[in-house]
C-alpha positions in Angstrom: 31.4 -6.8 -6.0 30.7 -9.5 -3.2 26.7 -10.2 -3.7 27.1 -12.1 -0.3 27.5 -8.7 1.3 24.4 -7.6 0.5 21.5 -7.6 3.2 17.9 -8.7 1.8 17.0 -7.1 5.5 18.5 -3.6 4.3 17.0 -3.7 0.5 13.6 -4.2 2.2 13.9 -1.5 4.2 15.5 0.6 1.3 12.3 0.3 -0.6 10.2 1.0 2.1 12.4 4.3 2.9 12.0 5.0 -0.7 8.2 4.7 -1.0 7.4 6.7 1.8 9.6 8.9 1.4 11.0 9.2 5.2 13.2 7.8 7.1 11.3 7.6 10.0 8.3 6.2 8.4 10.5 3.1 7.0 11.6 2.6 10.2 8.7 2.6 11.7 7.4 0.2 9.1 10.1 -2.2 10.7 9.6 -1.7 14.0 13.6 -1.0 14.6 14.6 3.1 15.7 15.4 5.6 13.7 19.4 5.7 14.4 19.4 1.8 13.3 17.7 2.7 10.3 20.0 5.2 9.2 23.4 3.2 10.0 21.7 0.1 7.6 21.9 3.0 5.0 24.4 4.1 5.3 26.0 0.7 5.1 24.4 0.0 2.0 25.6 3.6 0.3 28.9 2.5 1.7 29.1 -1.4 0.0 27.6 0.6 -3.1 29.9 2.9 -2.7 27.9 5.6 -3.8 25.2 7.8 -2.9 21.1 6.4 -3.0 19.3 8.8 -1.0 19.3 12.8 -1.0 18.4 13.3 2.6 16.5 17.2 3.1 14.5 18.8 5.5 11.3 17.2 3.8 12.4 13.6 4.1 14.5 11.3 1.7 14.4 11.2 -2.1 15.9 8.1 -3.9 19.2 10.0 -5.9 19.4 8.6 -9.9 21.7 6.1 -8.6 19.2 5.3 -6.2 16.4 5.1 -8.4 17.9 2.2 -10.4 18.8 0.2 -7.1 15.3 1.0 -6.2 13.8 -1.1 -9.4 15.8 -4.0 -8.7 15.2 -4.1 -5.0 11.9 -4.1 -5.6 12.0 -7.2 -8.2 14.3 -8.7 -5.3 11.8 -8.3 -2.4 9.1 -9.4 -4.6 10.4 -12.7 -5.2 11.7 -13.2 -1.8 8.0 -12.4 -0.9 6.7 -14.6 -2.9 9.4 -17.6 -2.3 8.2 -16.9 1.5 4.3 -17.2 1.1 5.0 -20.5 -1.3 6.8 -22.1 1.7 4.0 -21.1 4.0 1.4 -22.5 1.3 3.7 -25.7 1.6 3.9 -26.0 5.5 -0.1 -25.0 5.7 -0.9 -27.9 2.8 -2.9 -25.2 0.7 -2.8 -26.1 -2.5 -3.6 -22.6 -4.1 -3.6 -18.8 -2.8 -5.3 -16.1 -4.3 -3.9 -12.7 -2.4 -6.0 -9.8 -3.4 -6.0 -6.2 -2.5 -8.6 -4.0 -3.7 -9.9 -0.4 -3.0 -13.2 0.4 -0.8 -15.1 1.0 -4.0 -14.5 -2.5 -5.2 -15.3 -4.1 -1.6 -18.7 -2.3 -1.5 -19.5 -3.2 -5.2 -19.0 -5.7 -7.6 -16.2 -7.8 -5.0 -18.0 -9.8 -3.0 -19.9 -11.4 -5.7 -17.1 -12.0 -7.6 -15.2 -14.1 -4.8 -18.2 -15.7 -3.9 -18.2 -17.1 -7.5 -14.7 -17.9 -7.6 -14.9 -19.9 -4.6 -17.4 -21.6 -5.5 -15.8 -22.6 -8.6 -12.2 -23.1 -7.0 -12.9 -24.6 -3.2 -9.6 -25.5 -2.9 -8.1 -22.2 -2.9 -7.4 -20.1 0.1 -8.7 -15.9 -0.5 -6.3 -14.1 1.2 -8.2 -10.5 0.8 -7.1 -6.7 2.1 -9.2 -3.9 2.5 -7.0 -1.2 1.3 -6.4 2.6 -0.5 -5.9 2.1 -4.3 -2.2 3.5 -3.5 -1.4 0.9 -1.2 -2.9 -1.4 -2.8 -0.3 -0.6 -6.0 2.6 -1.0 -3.6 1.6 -4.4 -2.6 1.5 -5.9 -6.1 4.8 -3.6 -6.7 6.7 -5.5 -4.0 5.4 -8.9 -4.2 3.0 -8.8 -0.9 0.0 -9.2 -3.6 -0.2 -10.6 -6.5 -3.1 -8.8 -7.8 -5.2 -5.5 -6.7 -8.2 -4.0 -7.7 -7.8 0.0 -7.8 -8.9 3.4 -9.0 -8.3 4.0 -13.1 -6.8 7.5 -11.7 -3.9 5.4 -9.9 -0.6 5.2 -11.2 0.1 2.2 -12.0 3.5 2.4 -14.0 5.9 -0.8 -14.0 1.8 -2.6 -13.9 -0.1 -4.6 -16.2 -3.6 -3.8 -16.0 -7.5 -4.5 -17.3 -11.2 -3.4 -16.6 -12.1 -5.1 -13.5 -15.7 -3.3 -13.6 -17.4 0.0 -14.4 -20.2 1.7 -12.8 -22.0 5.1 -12.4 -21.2 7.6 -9.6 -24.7 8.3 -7.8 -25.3 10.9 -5.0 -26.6 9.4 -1.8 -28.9 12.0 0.6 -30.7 11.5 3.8 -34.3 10.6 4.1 -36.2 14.3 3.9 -33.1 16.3 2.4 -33.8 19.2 0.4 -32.2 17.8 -2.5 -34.4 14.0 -2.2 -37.2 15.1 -4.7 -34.7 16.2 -7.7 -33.5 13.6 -10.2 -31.0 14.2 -11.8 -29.0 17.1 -10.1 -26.4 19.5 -10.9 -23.4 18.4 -9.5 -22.1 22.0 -9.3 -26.0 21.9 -6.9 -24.6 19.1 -4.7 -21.3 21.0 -3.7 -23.4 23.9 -2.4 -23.7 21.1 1.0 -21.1 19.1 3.2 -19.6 15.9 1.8 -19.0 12.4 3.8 -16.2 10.9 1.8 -13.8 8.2 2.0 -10.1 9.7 3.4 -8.9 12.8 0.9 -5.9 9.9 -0.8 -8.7 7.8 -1.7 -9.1 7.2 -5.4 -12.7 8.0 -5.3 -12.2 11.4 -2.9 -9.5 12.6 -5.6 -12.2 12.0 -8.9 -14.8 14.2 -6.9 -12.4 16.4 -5.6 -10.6 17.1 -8.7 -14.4 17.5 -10.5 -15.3 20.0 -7.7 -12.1 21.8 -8.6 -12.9 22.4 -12.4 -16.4 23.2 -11.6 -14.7 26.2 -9.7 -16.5 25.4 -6.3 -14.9 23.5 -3.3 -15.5 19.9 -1.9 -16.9 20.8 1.9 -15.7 17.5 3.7 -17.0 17.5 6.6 -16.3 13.2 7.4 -14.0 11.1 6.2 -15.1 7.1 6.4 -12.7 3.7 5.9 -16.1 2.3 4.5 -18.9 2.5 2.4 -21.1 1.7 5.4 -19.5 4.0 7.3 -20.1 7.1 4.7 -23.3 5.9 4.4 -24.7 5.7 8.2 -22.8 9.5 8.2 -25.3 10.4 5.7 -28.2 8.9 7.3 -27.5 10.3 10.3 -27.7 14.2 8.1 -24.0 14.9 8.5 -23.4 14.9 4.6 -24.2 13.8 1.3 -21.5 11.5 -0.2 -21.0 9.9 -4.1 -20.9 6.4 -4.4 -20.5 3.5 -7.3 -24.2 2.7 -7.9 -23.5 -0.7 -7.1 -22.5 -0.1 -3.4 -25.0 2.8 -2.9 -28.2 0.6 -3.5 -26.8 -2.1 -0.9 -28.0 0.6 1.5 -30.3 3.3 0.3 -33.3 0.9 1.3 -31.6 -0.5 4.7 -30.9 3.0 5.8 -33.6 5.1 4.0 -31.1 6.8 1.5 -32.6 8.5 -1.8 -30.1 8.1 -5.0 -29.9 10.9 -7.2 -28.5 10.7 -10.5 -25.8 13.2 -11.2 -25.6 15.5 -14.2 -22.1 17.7 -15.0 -19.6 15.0 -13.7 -18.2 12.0 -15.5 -20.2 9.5 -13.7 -18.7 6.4 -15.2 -16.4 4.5 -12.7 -13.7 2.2 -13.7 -11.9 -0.1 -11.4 -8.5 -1.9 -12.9 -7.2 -4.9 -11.8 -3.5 -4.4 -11.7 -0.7 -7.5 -12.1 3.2 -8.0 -12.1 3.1 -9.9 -15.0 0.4 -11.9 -16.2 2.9 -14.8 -17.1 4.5 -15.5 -14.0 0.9 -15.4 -12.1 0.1 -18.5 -10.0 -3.2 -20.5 -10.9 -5.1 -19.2 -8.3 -4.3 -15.7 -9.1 -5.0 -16.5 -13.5 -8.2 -17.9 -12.3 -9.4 -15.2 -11.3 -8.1 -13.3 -13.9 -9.8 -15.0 -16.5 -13.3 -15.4 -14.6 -13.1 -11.2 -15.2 -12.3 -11.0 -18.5 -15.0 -13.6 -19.3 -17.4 -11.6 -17.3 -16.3 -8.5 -19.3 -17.0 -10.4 -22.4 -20.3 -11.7 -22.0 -21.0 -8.0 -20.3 -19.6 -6.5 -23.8 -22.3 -9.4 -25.6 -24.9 -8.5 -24.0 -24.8 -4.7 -24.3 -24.3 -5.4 -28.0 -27.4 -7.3 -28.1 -29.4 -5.0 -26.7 
């Protein structure tokens, strides 16, 4: 087989048609029409010269031939995406990169402390950061656009090395005045009998309380969906909901906005965010710094509990 013949251009867009399942959405992704996207496929089946994707009414799946393409392509576009953002480190000057994505949960808790820490300790590093779903934020590292992410625990994560980034305890959050202010704790199975503000229905978070409502036999009432922790938490100020936070991110408001935090009894409270990696060994400095500043953390977290 001629390896010249094949098109990094096409693989890229291969995954992405892969990932999202459509067609239309890698496309889009690329910003070239539908009808080109579907001829650079059907090039790619034809220097294959077999079949990759099972086309339906529902949108493309990867065939077993496909699948295994899809694994290397991935690897492929990974490095090409890292070979690309080592030359732009080289044309900028930077002399290190850290490029981080991490869920809502981590940006409204533990996150920003963190960084601030690191860049204190590393000034010479640039913090490339994205505000992003757990899911996406898998993808990224999976394809090279990030070398690290900080996501849900209930994320798959397969092909992924990964370690506790942080834990912390789920809270409820209710308006100044609520009914439900002057109990602590409260039944969780209690909190479902109002409407929720939550973060959008893929979100790691929205899926732990959603799948809790589910065994408690009641349904989630959404009645907002917010890109932020501030966001949720101005919806609840402003009566439209109660919402479940990390503790961490809840108390950076309650006091601003007037919030009450309520302790919640019949749901796992405990919230784990991972911090998900290619491969530790082929990590760049900036990225193992970081790294190691968490497990450090962790340790002297795990010390001091022991201690006490």
């Amino acid at each position: 087989m001629n390896l010249n013949r094949f098109d990094l251009a096409s693989l890229r867009l291969y995954v992405a048609v892969v990932d999202a399942g459509s067609l239309t959405a890698g496309a889009d992704r690329f910003g070239i029409s539908l009808a080109a996207a579907s001829k650079r496929m059907a090039e790619l089946e034809q220097h294959c010269g077999m079949a990759l994707l099972q086309r339906s009414q529902r949108g493309v799946t990867a065939t077993p031939n496909g699948q295994t393409l899809h694994r290397h392509a991935i690897e492929l576009v990974a490095r090409l995406e890292q070979l690309a953002l080592a030359i732009e480190d080289l044309h900028t000057g930077t002399t290190g990169h850290l490029r981080l994505w991490a869920n809502p949960s981590a940006f409204g808790g533990f996150l920003p402390r963190l960084l601030a820490d690191y860049a204190a300790n590393h000034p010479e590093v640039k913090i490339d950061l994205e505000d992003a779903l757990s899911e996406d934020a898998v993808r990224a590292v999976a394809t090279g656009a990030a070398e690290l992410a900080i996501i849900g625990d209930n994320v798959p994560s397969e092909g992924l090395q990964t370690l506790v980034a942080d834990v912390d305890r789920l809270v409820l959050m209710v308006p100044a005045g609520h009914p439900l202010a002057a109990q602590d704790p409260i039944a969780f199975a209690q909190a479902l009998e109002h409407d929720f503000v939550t973060l959008a229905r893929s979100a790691s978070l929205t899926r732990v309380i959603s799948t809790a409502a589910e065994a408690a036999g009641r349904p989630l009432r959404i009645r907002v969906q917010a890109r932020s922790f501030d966001a949720m938490c101005r919806m609840v100020a402003a009566g439209l909901g109660l919402a479940i936070l990390p503790r961490t991110g809840a108390s950076l408001y309650a006091d601003a906005l007037g919030l009450g935090v309520i302790e919640l009894d019949g749901l796992e409270v405990k919230r784990r965010l991972l911090l998900a990696m290619r491969d530790r060994a082929s990590l760049s400095r900036a990225a193992l710094a970081l790294v190691e500043m968490i497990e450090a953390q962790a340790q002297a977290q795990a010390q001091a509990q022991t201690q006490a």
